[in-house]
N, CA, C and O atoms as a printed pandas DataFrame, in Angstrom:
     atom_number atom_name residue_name chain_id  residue_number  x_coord  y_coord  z_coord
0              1         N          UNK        A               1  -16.001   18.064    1.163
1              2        CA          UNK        A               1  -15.461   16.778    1.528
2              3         C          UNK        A               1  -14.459   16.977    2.657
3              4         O          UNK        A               1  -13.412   17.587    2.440
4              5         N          UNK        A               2  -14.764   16.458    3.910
5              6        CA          UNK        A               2  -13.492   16.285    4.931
6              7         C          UNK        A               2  -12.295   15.458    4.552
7              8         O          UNK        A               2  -12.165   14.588    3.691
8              9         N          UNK        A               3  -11.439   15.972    5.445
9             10        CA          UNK        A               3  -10.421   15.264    5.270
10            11         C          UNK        A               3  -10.255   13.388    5.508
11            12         O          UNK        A               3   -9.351   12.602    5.225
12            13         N          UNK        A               4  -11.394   13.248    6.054
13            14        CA          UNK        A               4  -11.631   11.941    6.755
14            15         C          UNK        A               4  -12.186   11.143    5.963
15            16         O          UNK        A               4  -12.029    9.941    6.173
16            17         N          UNK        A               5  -12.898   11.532    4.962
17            18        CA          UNK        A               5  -13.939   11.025    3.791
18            19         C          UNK        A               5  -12.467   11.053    2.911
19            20         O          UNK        A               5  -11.881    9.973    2.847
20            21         N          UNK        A               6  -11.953   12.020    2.352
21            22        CA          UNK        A               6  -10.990   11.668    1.962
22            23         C          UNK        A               6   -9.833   11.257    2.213
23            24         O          UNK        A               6   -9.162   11.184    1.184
24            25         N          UNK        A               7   -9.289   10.949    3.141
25            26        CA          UNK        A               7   -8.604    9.573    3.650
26            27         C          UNK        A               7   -9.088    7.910    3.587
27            28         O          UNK        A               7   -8.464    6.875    3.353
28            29         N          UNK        A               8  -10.763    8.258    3.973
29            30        CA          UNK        A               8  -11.150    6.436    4.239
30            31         C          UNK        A               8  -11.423    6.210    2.247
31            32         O          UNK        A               8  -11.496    5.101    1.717
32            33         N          UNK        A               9  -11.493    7.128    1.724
33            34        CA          UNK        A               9  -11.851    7.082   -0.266
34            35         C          UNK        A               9  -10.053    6.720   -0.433
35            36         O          UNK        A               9   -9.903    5.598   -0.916
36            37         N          UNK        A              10   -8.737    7.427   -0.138
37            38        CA          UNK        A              10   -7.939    6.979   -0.135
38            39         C          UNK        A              10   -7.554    4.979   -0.106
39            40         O          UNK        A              10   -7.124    4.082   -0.831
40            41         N          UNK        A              11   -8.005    5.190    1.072
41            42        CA          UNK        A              11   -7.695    3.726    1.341
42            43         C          UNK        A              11   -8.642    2.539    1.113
43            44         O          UNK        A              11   -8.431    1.349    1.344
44            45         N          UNK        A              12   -9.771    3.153    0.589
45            46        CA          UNK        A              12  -10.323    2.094   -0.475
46            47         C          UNK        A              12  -10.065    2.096   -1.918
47            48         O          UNK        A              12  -10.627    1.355   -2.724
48            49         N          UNK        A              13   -9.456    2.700   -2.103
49            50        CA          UNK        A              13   -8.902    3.115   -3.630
50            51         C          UNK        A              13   -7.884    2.356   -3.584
51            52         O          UNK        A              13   -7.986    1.396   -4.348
52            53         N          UNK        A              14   -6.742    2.410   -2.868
53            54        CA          UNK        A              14   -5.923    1.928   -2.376
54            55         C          UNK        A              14   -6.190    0.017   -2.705
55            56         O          UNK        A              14   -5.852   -0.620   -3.703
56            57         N          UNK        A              15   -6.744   -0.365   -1.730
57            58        CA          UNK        A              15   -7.005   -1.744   -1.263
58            59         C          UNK        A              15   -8.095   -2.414   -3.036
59            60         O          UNK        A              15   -7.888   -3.535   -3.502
60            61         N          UNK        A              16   -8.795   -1.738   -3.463
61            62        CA          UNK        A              16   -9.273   -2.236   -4.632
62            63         C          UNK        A              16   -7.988   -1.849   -5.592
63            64         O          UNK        A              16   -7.817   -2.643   -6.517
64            65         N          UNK        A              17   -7.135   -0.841   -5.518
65            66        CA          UNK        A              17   -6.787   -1.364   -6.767
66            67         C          UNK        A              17   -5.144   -2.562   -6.785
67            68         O          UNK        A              17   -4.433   -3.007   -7.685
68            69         N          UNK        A              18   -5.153   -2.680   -5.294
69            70        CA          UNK        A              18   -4.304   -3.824   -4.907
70            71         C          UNK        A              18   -5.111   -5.327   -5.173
71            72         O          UNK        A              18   -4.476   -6.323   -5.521
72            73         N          UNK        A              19   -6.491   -5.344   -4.975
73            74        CA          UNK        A              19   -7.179   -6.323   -5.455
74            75         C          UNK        A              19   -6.983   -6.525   -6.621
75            76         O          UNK        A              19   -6.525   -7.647   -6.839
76            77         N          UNK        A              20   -7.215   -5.589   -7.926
77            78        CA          UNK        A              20   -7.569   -5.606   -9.155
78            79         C          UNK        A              20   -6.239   -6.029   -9.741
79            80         O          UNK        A              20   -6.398   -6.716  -10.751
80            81         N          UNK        A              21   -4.962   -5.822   -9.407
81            82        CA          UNK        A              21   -3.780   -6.087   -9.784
82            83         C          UNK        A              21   -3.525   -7.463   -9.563
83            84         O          UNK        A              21   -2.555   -8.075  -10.008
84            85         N          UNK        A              22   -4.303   -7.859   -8.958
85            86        CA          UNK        A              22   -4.012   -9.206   -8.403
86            87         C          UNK        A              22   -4.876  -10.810   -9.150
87            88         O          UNK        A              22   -4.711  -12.014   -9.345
88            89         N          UNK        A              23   -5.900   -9.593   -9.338
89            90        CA          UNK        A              23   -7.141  -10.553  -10.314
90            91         C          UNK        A              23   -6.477  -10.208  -11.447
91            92         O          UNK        A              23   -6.274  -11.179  -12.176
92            93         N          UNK        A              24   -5.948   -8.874  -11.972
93            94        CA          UNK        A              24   -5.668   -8.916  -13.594
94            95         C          UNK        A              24   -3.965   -9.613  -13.644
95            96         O          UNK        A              24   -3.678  -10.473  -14.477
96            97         N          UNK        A              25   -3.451   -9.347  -13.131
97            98        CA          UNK        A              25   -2.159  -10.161  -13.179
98            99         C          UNK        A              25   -1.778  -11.335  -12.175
99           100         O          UNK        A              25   -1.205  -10.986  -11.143
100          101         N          UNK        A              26   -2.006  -12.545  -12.345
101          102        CA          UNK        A              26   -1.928  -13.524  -11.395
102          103         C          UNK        A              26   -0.153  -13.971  -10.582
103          104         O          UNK        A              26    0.079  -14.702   -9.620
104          105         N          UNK        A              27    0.391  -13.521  -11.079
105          106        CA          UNK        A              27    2.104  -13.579  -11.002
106          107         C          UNK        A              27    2.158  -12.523   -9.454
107          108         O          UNK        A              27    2.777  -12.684   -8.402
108          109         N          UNK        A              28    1.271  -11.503   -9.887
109          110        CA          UNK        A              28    0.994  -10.629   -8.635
110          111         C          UNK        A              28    0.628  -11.123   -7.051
111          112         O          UNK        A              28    1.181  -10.935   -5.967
112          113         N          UNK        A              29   -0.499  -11.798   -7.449
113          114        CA          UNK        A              29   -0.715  -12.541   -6.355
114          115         C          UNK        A              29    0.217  -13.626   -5.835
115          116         O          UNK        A              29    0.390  -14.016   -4.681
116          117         N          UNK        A              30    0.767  -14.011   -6.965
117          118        CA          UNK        A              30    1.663  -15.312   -6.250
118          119         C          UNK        A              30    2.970  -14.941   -5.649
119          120         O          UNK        A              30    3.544  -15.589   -4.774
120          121         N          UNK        A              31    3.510  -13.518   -6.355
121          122        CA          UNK        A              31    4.024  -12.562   -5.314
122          123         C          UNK        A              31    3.767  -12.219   -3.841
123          124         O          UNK        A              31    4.624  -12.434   -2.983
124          125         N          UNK        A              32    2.654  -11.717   -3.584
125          126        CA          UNK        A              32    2.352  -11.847   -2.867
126          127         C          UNK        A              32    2.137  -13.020   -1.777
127          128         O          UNK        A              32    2.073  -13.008   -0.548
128          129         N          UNK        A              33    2.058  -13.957   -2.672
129          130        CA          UNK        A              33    1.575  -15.273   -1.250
130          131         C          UNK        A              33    2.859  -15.554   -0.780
131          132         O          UNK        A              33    2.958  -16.098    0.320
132          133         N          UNK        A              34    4.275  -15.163   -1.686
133          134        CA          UNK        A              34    5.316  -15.880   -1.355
134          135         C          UNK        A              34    6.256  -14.838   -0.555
135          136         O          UNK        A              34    7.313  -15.210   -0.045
136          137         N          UNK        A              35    5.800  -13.523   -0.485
137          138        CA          UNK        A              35    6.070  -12.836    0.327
138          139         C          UNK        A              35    5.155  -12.552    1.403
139          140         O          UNK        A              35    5.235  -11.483    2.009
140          141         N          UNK        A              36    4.351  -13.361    1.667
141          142        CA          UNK        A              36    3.288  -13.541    2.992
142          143         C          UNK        A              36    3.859  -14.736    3.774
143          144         O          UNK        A              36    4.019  -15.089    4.942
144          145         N          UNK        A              37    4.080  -15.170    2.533
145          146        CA          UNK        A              37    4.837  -16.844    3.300
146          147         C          UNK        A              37    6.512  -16.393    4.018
147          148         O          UNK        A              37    6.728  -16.300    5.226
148          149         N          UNK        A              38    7.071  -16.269    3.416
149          150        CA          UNK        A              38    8.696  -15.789    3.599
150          151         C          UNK        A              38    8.851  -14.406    3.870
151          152         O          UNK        A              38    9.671  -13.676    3.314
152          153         N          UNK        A              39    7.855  -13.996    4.938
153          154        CA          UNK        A              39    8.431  -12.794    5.104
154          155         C          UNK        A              39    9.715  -11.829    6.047
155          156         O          UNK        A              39    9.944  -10.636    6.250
156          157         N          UNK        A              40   10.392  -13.291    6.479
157          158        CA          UNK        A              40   11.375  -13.077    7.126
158          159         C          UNK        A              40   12.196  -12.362    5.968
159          160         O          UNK        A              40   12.660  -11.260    6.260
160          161         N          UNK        A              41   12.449  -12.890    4.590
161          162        CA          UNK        A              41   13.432  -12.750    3.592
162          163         C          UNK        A              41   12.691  -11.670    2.677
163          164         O          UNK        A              41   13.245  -11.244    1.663
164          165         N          UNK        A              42   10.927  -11.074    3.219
165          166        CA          UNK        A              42   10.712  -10.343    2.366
166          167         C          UNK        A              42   10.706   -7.810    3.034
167          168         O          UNK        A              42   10.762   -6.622    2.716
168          169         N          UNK        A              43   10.596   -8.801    3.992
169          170        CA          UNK        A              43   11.108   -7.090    5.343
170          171         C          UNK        A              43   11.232   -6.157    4.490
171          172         O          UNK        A              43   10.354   -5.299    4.568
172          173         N          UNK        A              44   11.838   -6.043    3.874
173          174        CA          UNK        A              44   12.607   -4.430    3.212
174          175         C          UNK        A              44   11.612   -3.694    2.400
175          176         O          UNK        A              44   11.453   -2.498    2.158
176          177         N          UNK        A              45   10.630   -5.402    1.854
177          178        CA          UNK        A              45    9.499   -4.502    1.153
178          179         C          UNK        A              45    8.567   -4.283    2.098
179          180         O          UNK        A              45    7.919   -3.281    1.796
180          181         N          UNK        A              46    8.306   -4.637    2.831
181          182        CA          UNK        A              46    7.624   -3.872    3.869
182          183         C          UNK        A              46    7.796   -2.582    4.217
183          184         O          UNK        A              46    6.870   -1.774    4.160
184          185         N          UNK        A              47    9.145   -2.238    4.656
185          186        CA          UNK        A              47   10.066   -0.954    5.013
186          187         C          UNK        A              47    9.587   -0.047    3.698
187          188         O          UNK        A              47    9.141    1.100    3.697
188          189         N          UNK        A              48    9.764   -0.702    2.883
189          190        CA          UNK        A              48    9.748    0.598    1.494
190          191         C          UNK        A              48    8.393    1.219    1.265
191          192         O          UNK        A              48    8.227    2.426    1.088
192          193         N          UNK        A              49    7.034   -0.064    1.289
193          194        CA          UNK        A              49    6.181    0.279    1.356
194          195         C          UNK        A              49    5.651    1.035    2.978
195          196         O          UNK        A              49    4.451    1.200    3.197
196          197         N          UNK        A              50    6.425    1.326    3.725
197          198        CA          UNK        A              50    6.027    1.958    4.927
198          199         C          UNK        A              50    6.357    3.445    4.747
199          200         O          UNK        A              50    5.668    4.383    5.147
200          201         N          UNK        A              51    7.485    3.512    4.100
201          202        CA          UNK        A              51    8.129    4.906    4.140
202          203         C          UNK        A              51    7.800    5.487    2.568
203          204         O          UNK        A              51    7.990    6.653    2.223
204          205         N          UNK        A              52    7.275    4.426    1.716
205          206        CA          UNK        A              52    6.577    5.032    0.512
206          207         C          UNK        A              52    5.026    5.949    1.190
207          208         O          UNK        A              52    4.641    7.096    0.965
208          209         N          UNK        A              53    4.592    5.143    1.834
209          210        CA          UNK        A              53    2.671    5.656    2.488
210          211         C          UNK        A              53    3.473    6.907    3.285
211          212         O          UNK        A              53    3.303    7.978    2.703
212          213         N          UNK        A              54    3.860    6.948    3.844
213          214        CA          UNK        A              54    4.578    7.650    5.027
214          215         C          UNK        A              54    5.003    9.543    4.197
215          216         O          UNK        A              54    4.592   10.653    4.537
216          217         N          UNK        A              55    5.890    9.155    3.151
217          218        CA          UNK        A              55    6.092   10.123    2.178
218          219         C          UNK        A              55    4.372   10.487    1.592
219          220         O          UNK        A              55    3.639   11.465    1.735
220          221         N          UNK        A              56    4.298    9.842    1.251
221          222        CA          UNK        A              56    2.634   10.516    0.337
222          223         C          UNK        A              56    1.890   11.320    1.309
223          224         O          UNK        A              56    1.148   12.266    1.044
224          225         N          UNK        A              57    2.124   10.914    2.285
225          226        CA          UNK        A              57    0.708   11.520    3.686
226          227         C          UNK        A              57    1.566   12.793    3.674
227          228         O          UNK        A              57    1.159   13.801    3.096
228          229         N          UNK        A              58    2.776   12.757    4.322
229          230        CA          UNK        A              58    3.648   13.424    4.957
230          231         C          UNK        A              58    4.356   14.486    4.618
231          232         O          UNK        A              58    4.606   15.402    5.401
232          233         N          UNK        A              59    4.747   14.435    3.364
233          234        CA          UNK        A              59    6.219   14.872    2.760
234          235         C          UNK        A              59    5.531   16.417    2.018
235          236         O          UNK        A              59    4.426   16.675    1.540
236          237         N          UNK        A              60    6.788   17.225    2.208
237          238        CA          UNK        A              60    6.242   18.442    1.980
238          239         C          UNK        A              60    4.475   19.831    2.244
239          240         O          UNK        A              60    3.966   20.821    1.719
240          241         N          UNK        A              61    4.239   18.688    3.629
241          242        CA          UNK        A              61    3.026   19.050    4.407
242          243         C          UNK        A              61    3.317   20.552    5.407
243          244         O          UNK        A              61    4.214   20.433    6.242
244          245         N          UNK        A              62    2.824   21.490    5.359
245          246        CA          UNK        A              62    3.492   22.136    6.123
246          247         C          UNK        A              62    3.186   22.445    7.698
247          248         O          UNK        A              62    2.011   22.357    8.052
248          249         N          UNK        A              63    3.730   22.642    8.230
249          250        CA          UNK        A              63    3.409   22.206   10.112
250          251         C          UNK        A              63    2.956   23.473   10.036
251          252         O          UNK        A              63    3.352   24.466    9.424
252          253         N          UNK        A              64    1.518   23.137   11.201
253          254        CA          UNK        A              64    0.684   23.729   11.814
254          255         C          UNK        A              64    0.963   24.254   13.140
255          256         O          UNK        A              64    0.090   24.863   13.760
C-alpha cells in the first residue's frame, strides 16, 4: 500500500465517519449548521481542528 492510497483511505474514513456522526446524532449536525452559519464566532474551532490534522500528519515524523 502507498502512502497515497493511504492518505486518500485516510480521508475517506475521515469524511464518512463525520457523516455517520451526523446521521447518528442529530444535535451534531445542527452543530454544525450553526457553526457554518456563524462562523465569524465559530474560528477557533476551525484553528483547533487545523492544528489537530496538522499534529496527526506531522508530529513526531522524522525529517528526511
Amino acid at each position: 500500500m502507498t502512502p497515497e492510497t493511504r492518505k486518500r483511505i485516510l480521508i475517506a474514513v475521515t469524511i464518512l465517519v463525520a457523516i455517520a456522526l451526523c446521521l447518528i446524532f442529530p444535535r451534531v449536525l445542527a452543530f454544525a449548521s450553526l457553526a457554518a452559519r456563524e462562523l465569524r464566532y465559530f474560528w477557533w474551532l476551525i484553528l483547533i481542528a487545523v492544528v489537530g490534522i496538522y499534529l496527526s500528519f506531522f508530529a513526531g515524523r522524522k525529517k528526511k
